[in-house]
NUDRENKE-553777 format. One record per residue: x, z, y of N, C-alpha, C in turn; residue in one letter; residue number from 1. Coordinates in Angstrom, 1 decimal. Layout:
% NUDRENKE-553777
NODE_X_Z_Y_X_Z_Y_X_Z_Y_A_NUM $
...
***
This chain:
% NUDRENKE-553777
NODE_13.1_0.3_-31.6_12.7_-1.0_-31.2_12.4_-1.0_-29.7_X_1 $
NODE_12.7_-1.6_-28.6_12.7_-2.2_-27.3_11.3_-2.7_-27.6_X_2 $
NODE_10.5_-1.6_-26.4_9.7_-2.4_-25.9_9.3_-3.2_-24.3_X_3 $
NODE_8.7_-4.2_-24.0_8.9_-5.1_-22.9_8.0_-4.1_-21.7_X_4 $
NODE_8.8_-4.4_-20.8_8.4_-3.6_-19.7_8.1_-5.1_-18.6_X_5 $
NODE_6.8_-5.3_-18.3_6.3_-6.2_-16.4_7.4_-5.2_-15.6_X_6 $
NODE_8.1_-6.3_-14.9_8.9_-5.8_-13.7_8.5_-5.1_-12.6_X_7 $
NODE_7.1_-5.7_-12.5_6.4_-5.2_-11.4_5.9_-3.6_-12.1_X_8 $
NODE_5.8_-3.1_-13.2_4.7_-2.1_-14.1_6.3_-1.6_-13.7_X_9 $
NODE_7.5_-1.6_-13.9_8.2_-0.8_-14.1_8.8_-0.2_-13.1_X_10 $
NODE_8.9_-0.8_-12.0_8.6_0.2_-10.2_7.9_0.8_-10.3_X_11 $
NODE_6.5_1.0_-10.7_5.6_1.7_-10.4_5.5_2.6_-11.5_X_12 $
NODE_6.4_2.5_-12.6_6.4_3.9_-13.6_7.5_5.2_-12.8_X_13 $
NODE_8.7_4.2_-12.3_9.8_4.7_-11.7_9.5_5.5_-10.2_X_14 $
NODE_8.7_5.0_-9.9_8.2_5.2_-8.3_9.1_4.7_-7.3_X_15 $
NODE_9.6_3.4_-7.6_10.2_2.6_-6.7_10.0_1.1_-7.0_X_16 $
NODE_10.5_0.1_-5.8_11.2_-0.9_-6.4_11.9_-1.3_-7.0_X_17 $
NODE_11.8_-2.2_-8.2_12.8_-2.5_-9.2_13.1_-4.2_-8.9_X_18 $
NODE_14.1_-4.4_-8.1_14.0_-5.8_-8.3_14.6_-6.7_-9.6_X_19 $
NODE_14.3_-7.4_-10.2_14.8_-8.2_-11.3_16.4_-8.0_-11.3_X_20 $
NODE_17.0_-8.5_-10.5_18.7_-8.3_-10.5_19.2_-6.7_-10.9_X_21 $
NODE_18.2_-5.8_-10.4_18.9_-4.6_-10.6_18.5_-4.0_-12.4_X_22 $
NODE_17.5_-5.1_-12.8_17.1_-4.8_-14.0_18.0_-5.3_-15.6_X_23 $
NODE_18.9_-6.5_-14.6_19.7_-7.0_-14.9_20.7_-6.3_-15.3_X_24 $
NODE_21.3_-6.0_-14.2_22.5_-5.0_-13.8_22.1_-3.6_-14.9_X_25 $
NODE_21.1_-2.8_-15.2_20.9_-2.0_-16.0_21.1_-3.0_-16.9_X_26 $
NODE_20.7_-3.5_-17.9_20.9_-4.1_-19.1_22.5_-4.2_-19.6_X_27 $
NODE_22.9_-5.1_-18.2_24.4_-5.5_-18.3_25.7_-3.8_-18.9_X_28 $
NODE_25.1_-2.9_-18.0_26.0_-1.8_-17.9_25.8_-1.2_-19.5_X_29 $
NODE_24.2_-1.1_-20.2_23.9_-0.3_-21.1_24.9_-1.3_-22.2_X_30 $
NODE_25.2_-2.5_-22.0_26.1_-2.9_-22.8_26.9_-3.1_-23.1_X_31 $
NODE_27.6_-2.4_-21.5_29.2_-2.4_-21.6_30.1_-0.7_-21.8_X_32 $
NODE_28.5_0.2_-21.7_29.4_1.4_-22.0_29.2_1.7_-23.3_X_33 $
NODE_30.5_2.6_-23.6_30.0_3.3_-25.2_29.2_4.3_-25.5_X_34 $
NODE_28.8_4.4_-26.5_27.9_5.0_-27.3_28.0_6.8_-26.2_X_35 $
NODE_26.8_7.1_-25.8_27.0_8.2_-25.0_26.9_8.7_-23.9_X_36 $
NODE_27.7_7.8_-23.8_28.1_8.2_-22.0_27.0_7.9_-21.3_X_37 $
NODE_25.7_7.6_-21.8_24.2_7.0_-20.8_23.5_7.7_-21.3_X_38 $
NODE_22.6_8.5_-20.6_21.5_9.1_-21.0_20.5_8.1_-21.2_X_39 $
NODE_19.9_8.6_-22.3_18.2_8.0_-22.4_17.1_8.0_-22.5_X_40 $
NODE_16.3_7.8_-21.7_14.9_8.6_-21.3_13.8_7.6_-21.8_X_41 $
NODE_12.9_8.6_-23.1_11.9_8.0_-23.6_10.6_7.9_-22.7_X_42 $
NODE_10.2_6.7_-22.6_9.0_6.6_-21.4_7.8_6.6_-22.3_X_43 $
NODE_6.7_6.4_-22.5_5.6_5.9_-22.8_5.3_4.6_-21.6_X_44 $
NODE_5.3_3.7_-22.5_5.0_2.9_-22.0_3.5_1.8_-23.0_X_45 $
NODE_2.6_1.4_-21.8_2.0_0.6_-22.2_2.2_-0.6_-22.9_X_46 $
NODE_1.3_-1.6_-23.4_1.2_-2.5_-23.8_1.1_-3.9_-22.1_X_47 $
NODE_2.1_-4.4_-22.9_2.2_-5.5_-21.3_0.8_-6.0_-20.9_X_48 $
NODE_-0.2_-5.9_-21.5_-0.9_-6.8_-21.1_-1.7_-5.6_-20.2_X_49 $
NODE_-1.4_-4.3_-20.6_-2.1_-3.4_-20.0_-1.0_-3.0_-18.8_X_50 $
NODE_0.0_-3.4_-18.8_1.0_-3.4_-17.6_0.9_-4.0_-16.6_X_51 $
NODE_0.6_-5.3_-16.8_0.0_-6.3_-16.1_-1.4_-6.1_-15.6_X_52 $
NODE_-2.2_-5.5_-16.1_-3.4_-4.6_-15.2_-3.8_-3.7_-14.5_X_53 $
NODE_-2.6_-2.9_-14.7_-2.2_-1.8_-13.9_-1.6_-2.3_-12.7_X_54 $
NODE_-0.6_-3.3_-13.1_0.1_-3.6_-11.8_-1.3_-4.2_-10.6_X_55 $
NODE_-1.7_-5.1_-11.2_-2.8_-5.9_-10.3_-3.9_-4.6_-10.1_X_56 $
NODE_-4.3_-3.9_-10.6_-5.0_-3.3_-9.8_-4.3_-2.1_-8.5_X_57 $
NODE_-3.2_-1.5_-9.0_-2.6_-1.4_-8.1_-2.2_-2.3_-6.7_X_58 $
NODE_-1.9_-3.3_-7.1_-1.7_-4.5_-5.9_-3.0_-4.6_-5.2_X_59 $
NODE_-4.3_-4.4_-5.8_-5.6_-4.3_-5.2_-5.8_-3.2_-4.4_X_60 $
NODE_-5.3_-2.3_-4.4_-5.6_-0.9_-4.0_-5.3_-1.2_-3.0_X_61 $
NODE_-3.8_-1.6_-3.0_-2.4_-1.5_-1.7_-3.2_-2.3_-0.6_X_62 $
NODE_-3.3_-4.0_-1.1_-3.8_-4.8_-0.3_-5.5_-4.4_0.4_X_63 $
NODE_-6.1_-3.6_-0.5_-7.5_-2.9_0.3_-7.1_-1.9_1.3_X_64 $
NODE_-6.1_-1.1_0.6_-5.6_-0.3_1.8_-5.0_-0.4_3.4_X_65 $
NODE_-4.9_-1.6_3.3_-4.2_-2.6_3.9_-5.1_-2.9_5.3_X_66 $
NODE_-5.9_-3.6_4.4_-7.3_-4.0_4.8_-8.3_-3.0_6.0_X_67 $
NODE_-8.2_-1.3_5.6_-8.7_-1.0_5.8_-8.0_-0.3_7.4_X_68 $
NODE_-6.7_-0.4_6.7_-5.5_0.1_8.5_-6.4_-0.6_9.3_X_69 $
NODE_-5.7_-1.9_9.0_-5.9_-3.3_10.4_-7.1_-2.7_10.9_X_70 $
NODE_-8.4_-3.1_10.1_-9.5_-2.2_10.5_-9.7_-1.2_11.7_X_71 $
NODE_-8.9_0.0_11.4_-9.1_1.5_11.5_-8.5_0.8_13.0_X_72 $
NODE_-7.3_0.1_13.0_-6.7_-0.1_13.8_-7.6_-1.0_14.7_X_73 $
NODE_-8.3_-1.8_14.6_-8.6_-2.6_15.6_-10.1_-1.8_15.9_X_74 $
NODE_-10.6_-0.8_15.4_-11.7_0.0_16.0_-11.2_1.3_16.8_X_75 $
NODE_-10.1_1.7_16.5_-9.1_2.5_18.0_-9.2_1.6_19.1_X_76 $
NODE_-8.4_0.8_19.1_-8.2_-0.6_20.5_-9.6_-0.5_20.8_X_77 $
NODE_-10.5_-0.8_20.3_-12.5_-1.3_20.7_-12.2_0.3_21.7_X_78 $
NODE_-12.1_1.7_21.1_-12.9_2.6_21.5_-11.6_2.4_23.0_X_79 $
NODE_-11.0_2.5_22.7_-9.8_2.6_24.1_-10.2_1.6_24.9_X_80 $
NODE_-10.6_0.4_24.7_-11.1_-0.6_25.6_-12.1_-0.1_26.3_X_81 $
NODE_-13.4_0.4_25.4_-15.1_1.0_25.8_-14.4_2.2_26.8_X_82 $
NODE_-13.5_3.2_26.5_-13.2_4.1_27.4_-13.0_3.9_28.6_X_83 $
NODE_-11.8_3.2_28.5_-11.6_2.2_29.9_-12.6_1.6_30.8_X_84 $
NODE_-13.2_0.8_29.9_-14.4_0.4_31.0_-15.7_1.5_31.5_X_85 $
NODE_-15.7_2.5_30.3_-16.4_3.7_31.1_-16.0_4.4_32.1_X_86 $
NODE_-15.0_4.4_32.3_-14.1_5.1_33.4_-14.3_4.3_34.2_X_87 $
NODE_-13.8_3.0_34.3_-14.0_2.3_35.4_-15.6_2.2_36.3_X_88 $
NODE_-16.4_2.0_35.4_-17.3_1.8_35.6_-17.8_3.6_36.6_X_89 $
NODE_-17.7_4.2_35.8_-17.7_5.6_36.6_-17.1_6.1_38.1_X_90 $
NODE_-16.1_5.2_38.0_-15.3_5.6_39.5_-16.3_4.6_40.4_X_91 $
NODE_-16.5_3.6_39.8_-17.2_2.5_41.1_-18.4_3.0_40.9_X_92 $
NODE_-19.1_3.7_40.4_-20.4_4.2_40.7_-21.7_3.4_40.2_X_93 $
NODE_-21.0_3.0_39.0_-22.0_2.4_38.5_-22.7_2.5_37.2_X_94 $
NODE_-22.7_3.9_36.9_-23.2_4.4_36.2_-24.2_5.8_36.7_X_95 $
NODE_-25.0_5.1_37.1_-25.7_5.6_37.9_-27.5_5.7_37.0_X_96 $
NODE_-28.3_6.8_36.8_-29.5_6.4_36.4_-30.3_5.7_37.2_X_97 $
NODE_-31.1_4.7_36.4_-31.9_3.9_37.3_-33.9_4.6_36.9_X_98 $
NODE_-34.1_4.6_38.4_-35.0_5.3_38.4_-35.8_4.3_38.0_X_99 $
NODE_-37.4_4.2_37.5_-38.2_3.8_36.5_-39.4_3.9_37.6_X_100 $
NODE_-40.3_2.6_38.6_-41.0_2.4_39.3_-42.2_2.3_38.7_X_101 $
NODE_-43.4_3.1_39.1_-44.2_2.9_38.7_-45.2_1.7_39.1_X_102 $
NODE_-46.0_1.1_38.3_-46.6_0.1_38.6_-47.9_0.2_39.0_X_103 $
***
């Protein structure tokens, strides 16, 4: 008995992209060759509704991971900017201690 595989659940069993057309094209082929000549590999596979949870939390991961680049990336640029202006600031001499006048 064929069980239903989420398109999206089944890239991520394979460790690739599966796009619908190519899932097609497998279907199409397994029904045009004879008995044999195709290997067949038993997967375990979940229950779709649990495929469909996997996938989305997966998708969550990706898109937090995501999240976290841009991040990482936009606090490099901050420190390279801060560097910059410390330097500058250093050649013109303005970083200088300020003495503390007593009153």
């Amino acid at each position: 008995m064929a069980q239903l595989v989420a398109q999206n659940c089944l890239g991520l069993k394979i460790g690739s992209t599966i796009e619908p057309k190519q899932v097609e094209s497998l279907d199409r082929l397994a029904q045009t060759q004879p008995t044999g000549q195709l290997y067949w590999y038993e997967l375990a596979i979940p229950e779709l509704t649990e495929q469909r949870a996997i996938a989305n939390a997966v998708d969550e991961v990706v898109a937090y991971s995501q999240k976290l680049e841009t991040i990482y990336t936009q606090k490099l640029a901050n420190l390279d900017e801060l560097k910059q202006s410390l330097l500058q600031k250093a050649f013109a001499g303005q970083l200088t201690a300020r003495e503390e006048t007593a009153a």
